[in-house]
Short mmCIF file of the C-alpha atoms (twelve columns), coordinates in Angstrom:
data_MODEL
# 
_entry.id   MODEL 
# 
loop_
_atom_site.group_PDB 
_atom_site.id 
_atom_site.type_symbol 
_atom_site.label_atom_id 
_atom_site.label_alt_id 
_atom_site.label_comp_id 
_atom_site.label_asym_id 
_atom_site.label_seq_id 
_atom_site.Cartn_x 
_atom_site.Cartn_y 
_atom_site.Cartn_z 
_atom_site.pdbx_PDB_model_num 
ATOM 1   C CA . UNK A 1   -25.503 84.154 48.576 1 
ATOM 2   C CA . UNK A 2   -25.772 83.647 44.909 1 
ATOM 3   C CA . UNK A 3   -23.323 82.532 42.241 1 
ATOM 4   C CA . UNK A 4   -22.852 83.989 38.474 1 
ATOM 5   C CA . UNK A 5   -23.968 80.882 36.525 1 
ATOM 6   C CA . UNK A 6   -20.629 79.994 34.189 1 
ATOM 7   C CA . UNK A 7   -22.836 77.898 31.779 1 
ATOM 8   C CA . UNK A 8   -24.533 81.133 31.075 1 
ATOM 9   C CA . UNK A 9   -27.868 78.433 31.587 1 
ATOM 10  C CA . UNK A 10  -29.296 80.812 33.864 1 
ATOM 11  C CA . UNK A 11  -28.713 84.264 35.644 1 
ATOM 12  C CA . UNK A 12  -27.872 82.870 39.345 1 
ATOM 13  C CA . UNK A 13  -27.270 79.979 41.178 1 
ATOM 14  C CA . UNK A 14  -28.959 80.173 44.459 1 
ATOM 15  C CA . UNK A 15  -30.573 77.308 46.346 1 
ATOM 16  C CA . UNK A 16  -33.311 79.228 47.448 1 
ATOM 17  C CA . UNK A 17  -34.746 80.682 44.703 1 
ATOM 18  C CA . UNK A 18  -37.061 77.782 43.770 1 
ATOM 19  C CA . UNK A 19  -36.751 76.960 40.199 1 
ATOM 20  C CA . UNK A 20  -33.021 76.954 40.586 1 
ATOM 21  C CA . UNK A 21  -31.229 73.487 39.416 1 
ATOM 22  C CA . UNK A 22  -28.300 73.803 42.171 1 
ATOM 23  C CA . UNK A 23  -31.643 72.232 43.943 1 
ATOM 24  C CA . UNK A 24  -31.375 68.837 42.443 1 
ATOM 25  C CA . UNK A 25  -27.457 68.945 43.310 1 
ATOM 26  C CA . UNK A 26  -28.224 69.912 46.789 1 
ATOM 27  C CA . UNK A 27  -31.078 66.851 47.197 1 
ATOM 28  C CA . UNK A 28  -28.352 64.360 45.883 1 
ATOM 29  C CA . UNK A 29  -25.582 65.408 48.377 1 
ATOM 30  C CA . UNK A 30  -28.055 65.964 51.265 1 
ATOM 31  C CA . UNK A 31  -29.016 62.103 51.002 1 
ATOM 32  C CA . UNK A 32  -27.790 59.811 53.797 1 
ATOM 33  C CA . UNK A 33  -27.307 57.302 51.394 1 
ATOM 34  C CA . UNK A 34  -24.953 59.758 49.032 1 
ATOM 35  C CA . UNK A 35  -23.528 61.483 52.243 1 
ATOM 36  C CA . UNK A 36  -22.387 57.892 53.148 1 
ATOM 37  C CA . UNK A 37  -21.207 56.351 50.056 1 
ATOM 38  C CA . UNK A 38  -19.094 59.377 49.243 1 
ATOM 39  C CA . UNK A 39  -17.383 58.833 52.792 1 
ATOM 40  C CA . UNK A 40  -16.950 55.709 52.390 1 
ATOM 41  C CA . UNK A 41  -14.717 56.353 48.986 1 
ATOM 42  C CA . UNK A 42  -12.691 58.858 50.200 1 
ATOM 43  C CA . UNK A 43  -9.731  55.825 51.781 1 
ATOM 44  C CA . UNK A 44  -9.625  54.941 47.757 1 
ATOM 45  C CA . UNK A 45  -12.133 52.422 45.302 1 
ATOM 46  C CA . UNK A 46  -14.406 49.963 46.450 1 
ATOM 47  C CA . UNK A 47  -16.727 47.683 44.690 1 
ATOM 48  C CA . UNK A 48  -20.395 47.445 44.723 1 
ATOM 49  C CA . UNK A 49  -20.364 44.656 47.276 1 
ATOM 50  C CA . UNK A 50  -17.606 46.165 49.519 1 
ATOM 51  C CA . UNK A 51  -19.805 49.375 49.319 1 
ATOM 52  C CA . UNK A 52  -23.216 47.302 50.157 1 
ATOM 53  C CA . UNK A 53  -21.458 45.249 53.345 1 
ATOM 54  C CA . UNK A 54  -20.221 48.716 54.811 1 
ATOM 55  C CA . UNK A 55  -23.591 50.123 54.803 1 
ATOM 56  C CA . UNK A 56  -26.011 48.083 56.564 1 
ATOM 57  C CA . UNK A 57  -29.803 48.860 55.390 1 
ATOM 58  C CA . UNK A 58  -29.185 49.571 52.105 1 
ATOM 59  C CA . UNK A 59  -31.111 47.824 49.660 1 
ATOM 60  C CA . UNK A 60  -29.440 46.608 46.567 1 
ATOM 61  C CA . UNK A 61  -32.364 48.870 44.624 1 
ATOM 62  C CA . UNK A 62  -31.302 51.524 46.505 1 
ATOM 63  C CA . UNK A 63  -27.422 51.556 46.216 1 
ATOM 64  C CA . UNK A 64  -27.717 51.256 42.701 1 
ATOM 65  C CA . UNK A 65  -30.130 54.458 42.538 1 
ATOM 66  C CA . UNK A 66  -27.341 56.616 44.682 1 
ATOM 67  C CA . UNK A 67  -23.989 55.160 42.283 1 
ATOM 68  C CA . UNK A 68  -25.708 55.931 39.817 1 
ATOM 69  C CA . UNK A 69  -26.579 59.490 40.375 1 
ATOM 70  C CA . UNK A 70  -23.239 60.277 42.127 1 
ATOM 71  C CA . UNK A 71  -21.653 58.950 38.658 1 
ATOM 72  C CA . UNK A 72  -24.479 61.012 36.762 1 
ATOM 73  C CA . UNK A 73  -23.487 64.133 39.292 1 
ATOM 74  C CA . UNK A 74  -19.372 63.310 38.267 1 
ATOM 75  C CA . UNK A 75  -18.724 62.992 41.739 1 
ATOM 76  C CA . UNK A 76  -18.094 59.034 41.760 1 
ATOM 77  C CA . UNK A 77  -16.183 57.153 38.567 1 
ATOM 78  C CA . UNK A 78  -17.225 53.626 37.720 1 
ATOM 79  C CA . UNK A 79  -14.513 51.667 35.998 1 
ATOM 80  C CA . UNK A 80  -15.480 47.939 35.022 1 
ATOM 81  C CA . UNK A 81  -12.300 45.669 34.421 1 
ATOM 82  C CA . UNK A 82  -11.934 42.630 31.902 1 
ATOM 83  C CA . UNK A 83  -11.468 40.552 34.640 1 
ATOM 84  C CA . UNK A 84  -13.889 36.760 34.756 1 
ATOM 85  C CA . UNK A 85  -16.111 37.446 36.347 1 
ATOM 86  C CA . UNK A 86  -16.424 41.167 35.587 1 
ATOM 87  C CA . UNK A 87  -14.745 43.278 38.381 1 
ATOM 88  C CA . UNK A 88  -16.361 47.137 39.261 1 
ATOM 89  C CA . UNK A 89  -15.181 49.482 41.169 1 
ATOM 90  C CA . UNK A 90  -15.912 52.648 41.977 1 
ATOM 91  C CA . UNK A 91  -13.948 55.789 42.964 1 
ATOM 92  C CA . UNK A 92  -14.753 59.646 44.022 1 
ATOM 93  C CA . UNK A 93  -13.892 62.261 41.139 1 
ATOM 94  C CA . UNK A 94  -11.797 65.153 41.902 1 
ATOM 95  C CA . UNK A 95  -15.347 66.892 42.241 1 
ATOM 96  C CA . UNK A 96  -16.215 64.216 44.650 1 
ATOM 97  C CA . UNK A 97  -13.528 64.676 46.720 1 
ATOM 98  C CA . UNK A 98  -14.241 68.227 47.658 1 
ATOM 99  C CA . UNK A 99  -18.159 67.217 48.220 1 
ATOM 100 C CA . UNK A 100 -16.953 64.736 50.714 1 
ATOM 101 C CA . UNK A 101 -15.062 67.268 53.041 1 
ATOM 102 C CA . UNK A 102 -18.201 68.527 54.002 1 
ATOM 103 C CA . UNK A 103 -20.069 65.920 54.449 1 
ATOM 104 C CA . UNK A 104 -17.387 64.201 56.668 1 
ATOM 105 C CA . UNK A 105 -17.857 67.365 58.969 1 
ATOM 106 C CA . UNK A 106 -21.773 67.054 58.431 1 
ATOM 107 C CA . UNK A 107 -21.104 63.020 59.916 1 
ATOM 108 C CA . UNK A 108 -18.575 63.958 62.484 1 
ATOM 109 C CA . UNK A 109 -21.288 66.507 63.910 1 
ATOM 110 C CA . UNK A 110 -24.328 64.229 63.839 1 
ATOM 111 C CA . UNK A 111 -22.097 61.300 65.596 1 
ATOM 112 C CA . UNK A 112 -20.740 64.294 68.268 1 
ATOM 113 C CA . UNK A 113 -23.885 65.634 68.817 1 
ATOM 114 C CA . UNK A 114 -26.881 62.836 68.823 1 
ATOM 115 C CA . UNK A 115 -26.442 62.292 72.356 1 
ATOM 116 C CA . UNK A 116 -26.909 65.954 73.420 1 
ATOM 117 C CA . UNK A 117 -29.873 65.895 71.133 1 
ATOM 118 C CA . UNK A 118 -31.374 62.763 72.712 1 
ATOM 119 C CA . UNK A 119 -30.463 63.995 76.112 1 
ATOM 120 C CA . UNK A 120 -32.716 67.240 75.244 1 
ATOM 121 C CA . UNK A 121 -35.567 65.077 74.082 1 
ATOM 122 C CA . UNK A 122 -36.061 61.594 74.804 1 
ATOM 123 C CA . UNK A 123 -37.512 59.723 72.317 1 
ATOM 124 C CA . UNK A 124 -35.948 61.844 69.510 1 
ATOM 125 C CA . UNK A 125 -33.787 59.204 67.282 1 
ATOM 126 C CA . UNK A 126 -36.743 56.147 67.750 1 
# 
């Protein structure tokens, strides 16, 4: 299924052709560390170390890379406050809100199903 491109950019969006930039948009949200983070935002704003403690296995590195192209993307907002020391917090966009209801049903799934998968081959999620 394609899409009439609104910025008048390019002709189509349509993740498979292979040049198409609704590619890099598609690579961000299909992430497990973006897939996460957005979940985690969608009870309200968190900060950076809130974010970190709820998702075990992150590297610092690495949660900085994903805010920071969720905020690129507009799906997350980063909002700094005048507070000593400096306070952050970070909150989905409108834009990020819709994201997330998919991805929520893209989590419920894999938690629902990972056990039928196992059960089918043993071995699978080592």
């Amino acid at each position: 299924m394609t899409q009439t491109c609104r910025s008048g950019q390019h002709d189509d969006h349509n993740v498979y052709g292979e040049l198409c930039p609704c590619r890099i948009l598609l690579d961000l949200l299909a992430n497990k560390w973006s897939a996460l983070l957005l979940g985690l935002l969608e009870n309200g704003p968190l900060r950076y170390s809130a974010l970190r403690d709820q998702l075990p296995g992150i590297s610092s590195k690495m949660l900085t890379r994903t805010v920071r192209r969720l905020e690129s993307a507009s799906l997350i907002t980063r909002t700094v406050y005048a507070d000593v020391p400096p306070r952050v917090e970070y909150d989905l966009t409108e834009l990020g809100a819709s994201a997330a209801v998919p991805l929520g049903m893209l989590r419920t799934w894999a938690e629902d199903n990972l056990d039928h998968i196992a059960t089918l081959n043993p071995g699978w999620a080592n």
